[in-house]
C-alpha positions as CSV (number, residue, x, y, z in Angstrom):
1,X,282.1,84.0,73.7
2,X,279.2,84.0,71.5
3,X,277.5,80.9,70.6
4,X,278.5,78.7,68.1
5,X,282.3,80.4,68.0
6,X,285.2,79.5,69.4
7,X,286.2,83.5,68.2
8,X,284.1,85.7,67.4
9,X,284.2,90.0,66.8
10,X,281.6,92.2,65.5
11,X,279.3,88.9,64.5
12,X,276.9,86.9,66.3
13,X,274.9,83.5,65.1
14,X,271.0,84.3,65.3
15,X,270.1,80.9,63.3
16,X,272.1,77.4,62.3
17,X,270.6,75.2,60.0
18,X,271.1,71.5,59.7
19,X,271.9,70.8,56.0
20,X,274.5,68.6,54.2
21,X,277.2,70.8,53.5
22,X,277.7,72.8,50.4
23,X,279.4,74.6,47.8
24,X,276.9,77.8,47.3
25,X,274.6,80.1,49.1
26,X,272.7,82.6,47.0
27,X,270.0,84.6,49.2
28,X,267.5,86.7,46.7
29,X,264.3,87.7,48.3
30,X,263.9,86.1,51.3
31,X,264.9,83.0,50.0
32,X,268.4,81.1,50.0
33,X,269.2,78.9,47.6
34,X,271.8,76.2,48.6
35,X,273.9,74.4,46.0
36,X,275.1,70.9,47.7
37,X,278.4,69.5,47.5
38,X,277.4,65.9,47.2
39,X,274.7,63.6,45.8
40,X,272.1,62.6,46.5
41,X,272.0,65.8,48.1
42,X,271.4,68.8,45.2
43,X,269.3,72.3,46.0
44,X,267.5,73.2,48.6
45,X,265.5,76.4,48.9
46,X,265.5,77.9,52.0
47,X,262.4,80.6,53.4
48,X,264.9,82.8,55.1
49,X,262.1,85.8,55.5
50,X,262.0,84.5,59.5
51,X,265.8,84.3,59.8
52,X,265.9,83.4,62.9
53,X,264.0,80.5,61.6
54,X,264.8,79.0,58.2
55,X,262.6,76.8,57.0
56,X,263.4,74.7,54.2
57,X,260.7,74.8,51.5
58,X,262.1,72.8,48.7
59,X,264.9,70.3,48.2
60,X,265.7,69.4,44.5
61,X,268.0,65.8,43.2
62,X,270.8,65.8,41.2
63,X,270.3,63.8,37.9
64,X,271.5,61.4,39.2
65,X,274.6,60.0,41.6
66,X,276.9,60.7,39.3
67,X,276.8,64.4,39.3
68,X,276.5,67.2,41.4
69,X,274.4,70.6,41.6
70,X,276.7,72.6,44.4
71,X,276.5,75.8,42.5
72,X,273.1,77.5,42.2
73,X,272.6,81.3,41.2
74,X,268.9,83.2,40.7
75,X,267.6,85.9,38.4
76,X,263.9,87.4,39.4
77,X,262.2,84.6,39.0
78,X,264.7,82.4,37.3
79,X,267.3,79.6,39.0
80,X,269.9,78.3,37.3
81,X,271.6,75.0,39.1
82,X,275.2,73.6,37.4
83,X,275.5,69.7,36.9
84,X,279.3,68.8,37.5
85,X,279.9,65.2,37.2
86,X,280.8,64.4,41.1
87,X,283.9,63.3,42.4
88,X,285.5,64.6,39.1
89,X,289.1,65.2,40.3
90,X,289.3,61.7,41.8
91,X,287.9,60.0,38.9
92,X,290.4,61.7,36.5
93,X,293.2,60.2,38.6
94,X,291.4,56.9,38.5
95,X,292.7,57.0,34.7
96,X,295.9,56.0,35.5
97,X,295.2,53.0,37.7
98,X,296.6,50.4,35.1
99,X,299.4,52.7,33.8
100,X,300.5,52.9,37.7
101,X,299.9,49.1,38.2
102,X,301.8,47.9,35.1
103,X,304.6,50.1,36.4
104,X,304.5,49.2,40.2
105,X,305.2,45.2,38.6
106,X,307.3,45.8,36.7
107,X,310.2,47.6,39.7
108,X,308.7,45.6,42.0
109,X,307.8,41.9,41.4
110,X,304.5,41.6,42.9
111,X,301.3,43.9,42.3
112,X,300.5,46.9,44.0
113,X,298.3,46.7,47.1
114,X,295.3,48.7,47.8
115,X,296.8,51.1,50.2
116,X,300.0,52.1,47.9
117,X,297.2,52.2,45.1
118,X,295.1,54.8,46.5
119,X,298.3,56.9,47.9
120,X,299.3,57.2,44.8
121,X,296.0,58.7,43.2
122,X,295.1,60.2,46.5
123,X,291.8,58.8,47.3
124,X,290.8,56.6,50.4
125,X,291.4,53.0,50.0
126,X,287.5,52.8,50.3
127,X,287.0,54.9,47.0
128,X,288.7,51.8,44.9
129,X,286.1,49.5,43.8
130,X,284.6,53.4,42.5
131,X,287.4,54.2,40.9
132,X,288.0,51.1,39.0
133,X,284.5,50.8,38.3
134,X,284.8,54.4,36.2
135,X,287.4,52.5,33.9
136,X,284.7,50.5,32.4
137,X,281.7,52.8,32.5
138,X,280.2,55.2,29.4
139,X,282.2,58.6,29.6
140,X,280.2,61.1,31.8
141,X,277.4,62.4,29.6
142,X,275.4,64.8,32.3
143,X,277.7,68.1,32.5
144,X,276.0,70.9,31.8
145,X,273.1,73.3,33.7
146,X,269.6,73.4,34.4
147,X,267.6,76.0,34.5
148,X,264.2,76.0,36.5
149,X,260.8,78.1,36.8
150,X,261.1,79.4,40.7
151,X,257.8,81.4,40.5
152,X,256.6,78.9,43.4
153,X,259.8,79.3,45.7
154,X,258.5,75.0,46.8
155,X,257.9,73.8,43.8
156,X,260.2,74.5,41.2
157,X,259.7,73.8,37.8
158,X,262.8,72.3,35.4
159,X,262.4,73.9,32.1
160,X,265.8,72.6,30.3
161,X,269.1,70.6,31.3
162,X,271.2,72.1,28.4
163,X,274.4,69.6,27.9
164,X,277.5,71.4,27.4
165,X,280.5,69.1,27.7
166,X,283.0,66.8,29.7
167,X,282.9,67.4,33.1
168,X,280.0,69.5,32.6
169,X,279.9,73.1,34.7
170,X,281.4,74.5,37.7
171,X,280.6,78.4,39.2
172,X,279.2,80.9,36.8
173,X,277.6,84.2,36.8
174,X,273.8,85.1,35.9
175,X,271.8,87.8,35.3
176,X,268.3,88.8,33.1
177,X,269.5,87.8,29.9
178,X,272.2,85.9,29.9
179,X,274.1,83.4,31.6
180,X,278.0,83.2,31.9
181,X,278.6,79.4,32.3
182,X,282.3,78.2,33.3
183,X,282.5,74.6,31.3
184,X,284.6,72.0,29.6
185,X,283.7,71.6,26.0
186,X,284.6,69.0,22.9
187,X,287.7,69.8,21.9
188,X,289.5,72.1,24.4
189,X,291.6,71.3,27.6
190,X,290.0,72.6,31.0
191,X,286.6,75.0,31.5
192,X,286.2,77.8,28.9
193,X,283.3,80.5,29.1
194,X,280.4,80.3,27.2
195,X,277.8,82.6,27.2
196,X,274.0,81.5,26.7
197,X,271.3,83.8,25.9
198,X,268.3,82.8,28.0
199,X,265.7,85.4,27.1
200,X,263.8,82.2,26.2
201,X,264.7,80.7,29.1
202,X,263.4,77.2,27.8
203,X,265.8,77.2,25.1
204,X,269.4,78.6,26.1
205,X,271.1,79.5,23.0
206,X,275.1,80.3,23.1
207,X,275.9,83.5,21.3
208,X,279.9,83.4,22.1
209,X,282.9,81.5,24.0
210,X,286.1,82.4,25.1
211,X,289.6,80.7,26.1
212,X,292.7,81.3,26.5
213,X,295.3,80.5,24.0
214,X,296.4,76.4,24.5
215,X,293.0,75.4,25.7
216,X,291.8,74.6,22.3
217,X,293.3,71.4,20.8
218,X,290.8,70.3,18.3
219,X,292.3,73.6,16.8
220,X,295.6,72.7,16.9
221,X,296.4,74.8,20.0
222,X,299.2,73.4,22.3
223,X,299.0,74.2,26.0
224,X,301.7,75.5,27.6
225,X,301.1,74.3,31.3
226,X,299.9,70.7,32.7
227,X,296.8,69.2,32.8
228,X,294.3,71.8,33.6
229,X,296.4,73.9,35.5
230,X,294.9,77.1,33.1
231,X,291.4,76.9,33.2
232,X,288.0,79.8,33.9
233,X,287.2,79.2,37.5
234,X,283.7,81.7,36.5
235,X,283.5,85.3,35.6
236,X,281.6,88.1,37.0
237,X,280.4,91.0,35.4
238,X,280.6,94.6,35.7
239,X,279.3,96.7,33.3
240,X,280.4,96.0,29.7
241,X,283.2,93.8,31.4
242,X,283.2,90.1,32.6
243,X,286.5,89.6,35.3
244,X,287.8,86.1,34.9
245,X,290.0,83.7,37.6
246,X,291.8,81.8,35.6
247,X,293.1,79.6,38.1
248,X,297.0,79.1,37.8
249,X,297.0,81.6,34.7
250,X,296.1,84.7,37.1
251,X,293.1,86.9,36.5
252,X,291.9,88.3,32.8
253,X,289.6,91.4,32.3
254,X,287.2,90.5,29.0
255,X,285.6,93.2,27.2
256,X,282.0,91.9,26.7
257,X,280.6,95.4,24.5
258,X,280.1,93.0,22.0
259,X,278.4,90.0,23.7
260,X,279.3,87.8,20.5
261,X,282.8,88.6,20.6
262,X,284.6,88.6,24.3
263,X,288.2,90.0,24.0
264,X,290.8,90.6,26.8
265,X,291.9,93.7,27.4
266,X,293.6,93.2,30.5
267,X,295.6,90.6,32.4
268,X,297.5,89.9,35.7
269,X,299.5,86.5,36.5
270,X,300.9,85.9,39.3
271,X,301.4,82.0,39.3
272,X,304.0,81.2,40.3
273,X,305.4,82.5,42.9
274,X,301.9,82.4,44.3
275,X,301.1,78.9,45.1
276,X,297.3,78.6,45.4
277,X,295.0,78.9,42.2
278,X,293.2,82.3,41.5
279,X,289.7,81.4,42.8
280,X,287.3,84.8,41.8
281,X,288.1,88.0,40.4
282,X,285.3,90.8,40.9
283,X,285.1,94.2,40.3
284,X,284.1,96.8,43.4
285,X,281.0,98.8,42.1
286,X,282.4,101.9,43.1
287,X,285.8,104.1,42.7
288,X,287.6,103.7,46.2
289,X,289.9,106.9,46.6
290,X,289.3,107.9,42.7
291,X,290.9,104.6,41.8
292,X,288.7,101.5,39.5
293,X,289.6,98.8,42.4
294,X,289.2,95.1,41.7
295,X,289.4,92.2,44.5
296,X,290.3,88.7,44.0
297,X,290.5,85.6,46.3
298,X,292.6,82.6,46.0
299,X,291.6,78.9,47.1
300,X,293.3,76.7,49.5
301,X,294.2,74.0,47.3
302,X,296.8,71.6,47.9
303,X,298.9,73.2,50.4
304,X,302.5,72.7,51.3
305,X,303.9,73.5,54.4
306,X,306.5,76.1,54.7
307,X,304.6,77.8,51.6
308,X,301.8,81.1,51.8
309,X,298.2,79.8,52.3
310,X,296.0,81.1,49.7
311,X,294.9,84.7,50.3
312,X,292.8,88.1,49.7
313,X,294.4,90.2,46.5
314,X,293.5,94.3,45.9
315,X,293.8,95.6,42.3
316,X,293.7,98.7,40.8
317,X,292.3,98.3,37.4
318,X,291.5,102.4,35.7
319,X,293.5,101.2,33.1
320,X,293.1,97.5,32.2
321,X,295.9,97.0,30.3
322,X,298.2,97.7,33.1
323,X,296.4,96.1,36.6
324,X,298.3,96.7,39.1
325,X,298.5,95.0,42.4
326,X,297.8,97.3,45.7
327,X,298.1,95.1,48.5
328,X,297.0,91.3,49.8
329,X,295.3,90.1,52.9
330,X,296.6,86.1,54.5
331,X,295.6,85.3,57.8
332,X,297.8,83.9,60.3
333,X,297.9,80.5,61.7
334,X,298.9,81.7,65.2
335,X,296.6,80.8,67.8
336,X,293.8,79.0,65.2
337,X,293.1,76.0,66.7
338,X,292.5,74.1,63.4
339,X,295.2,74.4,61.0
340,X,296.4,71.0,61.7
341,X,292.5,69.3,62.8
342,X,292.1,68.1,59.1
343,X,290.4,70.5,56.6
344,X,291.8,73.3,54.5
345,X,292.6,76.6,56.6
346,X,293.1,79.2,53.4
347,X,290.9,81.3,52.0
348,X,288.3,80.6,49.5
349,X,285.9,83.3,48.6
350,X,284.0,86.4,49.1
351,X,280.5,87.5,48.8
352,X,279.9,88.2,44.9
353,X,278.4,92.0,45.5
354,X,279.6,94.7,47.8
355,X,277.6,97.3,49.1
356,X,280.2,99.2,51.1
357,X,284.1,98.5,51.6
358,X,283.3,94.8,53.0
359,X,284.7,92.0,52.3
360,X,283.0,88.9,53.5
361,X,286.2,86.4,53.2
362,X,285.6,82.4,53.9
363,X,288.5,81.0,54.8
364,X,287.3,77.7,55.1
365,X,289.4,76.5,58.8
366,X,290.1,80.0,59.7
367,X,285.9,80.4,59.4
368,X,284.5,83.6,58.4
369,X,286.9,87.0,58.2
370,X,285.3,90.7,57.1
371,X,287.8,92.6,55.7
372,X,287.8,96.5,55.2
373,X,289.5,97.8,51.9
374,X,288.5,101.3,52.7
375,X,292.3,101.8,52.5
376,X,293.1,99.3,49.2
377,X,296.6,99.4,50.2
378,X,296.1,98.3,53.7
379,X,293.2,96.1,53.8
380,X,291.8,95.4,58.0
381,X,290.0,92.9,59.2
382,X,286.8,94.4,60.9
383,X,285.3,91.1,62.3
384,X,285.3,87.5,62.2
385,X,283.5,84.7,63.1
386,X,285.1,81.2,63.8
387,X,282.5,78.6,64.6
388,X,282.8,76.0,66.4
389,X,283.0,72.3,64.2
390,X,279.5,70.8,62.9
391,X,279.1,68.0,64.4
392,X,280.6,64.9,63.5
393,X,283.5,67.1,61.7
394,X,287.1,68.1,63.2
395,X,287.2,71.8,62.1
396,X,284.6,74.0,60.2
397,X,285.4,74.5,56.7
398,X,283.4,78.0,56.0
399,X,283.1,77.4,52.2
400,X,281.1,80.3,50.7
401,X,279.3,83.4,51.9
402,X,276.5,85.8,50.9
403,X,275.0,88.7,52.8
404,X,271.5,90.4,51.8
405,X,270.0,93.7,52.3
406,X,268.9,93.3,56.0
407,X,272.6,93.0,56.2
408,X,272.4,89.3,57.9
409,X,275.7,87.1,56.6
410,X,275.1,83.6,55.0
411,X,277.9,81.0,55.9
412,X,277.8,77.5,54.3
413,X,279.8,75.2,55.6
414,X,281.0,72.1,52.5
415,X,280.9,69.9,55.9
416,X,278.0,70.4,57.2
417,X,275.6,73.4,58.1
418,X,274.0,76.7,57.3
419,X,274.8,79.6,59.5
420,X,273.0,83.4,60.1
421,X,274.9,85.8,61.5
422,X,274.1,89.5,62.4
423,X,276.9,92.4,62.6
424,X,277.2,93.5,66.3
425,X,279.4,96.2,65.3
């Protein structure tokens, strides 16, 4: 068995790096750039031109401890680093701790403890005095992104922190001129996409935003779903197109020709029966079999047993108005030895380029899966890797991926751990 795996085909480990777990890896130039999933940890830049020895050469702070940076993305000279307020999910929840308690006193008699408090808005009974603190506090005022001056790869340079709104920012897409941000804003319910010109890159400047119909309240939009069940997950564009995940609201195709004005002009939902959240939605660069294929990749969430884990879709999308599923990939829980060790097991992304008929598929417990869509309709899994757990964790939880044009693989684990592999075959 190779090193570091438990399974392993077609993939060896030539380097593991000892870093606080994350939510991105973006490798540019000899350099990786690692967004972190959890303060005070935020980027690290990683010299990557030795792979078998990284070298960390610059580590960068969150704002503060209330947010995160776990999603970084690079253009030329350029990095752009989110700022999500941190431990957002739990803290919403946190809302309702004196609706819950009122109600607990009043069918019960007596107050609710600790432990029946945090079951019932899933934290850890540790997270408490946290969560009840955030009742009190100023609302979050950090969301947004930073953009940074990267023309010394160890000592970057913050140029901005543009402010967006709530939250603040989660994934988003980047290239020379503009930057495709996935973000709450005043007056609409869940992320929306707003694009920012950054030809100045000192001085961001939006130029458009899109939603889908509901998200916008302060217009007198009504959502249709709960919460922020329909919500941009990020975009990624191709062309004159941006392809959305939309989370439980399926996948949209927007027509960007007209950067001002994004419009759909193509849509697939699949939510239900599917029960895990549409993830990313990307566009392969090339006709497979005379056919416009797109790919997308849903997230582990909150799984229930008995129900599909989340999975790998194939679209074909020549015509956008009617996208039409090909084919999906799962992987089986037979024979993993961590689909019940404590971490997700699902799938939750792919590399965001392609350069042949590879996908590069974490699947957080089920570790790394390459799957070939050389046939859309019957997609193959080629290799895998399955690493062993990081130490002082139960089960790896492969979290993203990246490959670069040596062909190496990039795995980040949100646990713990930066892992280079190599293609044996």
């Amino acid at each position: 068995m190779s090193e570091g795996a438990v399974s392993a085909k077609g993939l060896r480990r030539i380097a593991w790096l000892d870093m606080p777990g994350g939510g991105q890896v973006y490798v540019d130039g000899g350099y990786a750039y690692i967004g972190h999933m959890e303060p005070p940890h935020g980027t690290s830049i990683v010299d990557v031109s030795d792979p078998r020895n990284p070298r960390i050469v610059a580590r960068l702070d969150p704002p503060s401890s209330g947010s995160h940076t776990h999603k970084v993305r690079v253009a030329g000279d350029i990095m752009v680093t989110n700022v999500e307020q941190d431990q957002r999910h739990a803290l919403r929840r946190a809302k309702r701790i004196p609706e819950i308690e009122a109600a607990y006193l009043a069918q019960h008699g007596r107050a609710i403890s600790d432990v029946e408090l945090a079951a019932a808005i899933k934290v850890k009974p540790g997270f408490l005095p946290r969560a009840r603190a955030s009742l009190t506090e100023p609302a979050y005022a950090e969301g947004g992104f930073r953009v940074w001056d990267i023309r010394d790869r160890s000592n970057p340079k913050l140029l901005t922190h543009q402010l967006t709104g709530g939250i603040g920012v989660h994934r988003f897409d980047l290239d020379a001129r503009y930057a495709y941000i996935s973000t709450e804003m005043e007056g609409y319910v869940g992320n929306i996409l707003v694009i920012y010109d950054i030809a100045d890159p000192a001085k961001p400047r939006e130029v458009s935003r899109w939603h889908m119909p509901g998200q916008h309240v302060a217009a007198g939009e009504v959502p249709t779903w709960q919460g922020q069940q329909h919500r941009l997950h990020h975009t990624l564009r191709h062309g004159d197109q941006l392809f959305a995940a939309v989370w439980y609201a399926g996948c949209r195709i927007l027509d960007v020709s007209d950067i001002t004005r994004p419009k759909v002009v193509g849509e697939y939902r699949y939510h239900p029966p599917f029960p895990e959240p549409t993830h990313t939605f990307m566009r392969v660069p090339f006709q497979i079999g005379g056919r416009d294929i797109a790919v997308a990749v849903d997230e582990e969430h909150e799984h229930v047993a008995g129900q599909l884990h989340g999975g790998l879709w194939v679209f074909d999308v020549t015509d956008p108005a009617k996208i039409q599923p090909l084919s999906m990939w799962h992987l089986t829980e037979l024979d993993n030895p961590y689909v019940k060790a404590g971490g997700r097991f699902g799938a939750h992304q792919f590399q965001e380029h392609m350069e042949d008929t590879c996908l590069y598929t974490t699947w957080f417990g089920g570790g790394l899966r390459v799957v070939d869509i050389a046939d859309p309709t019957a997609p193959t899994e080629v290799a895998h890797w399955l690493a062993e757990p990081p130490p002082g964790q139960s089960s790896p939880q492969a979290n993203d991926v990246d490959t670069d044009a040596r062909g190496l693989v990039y795995v980040l684990d949100r646990n713990r751990g930066l892992e280079i592999l190599e293609r044996t075959a």
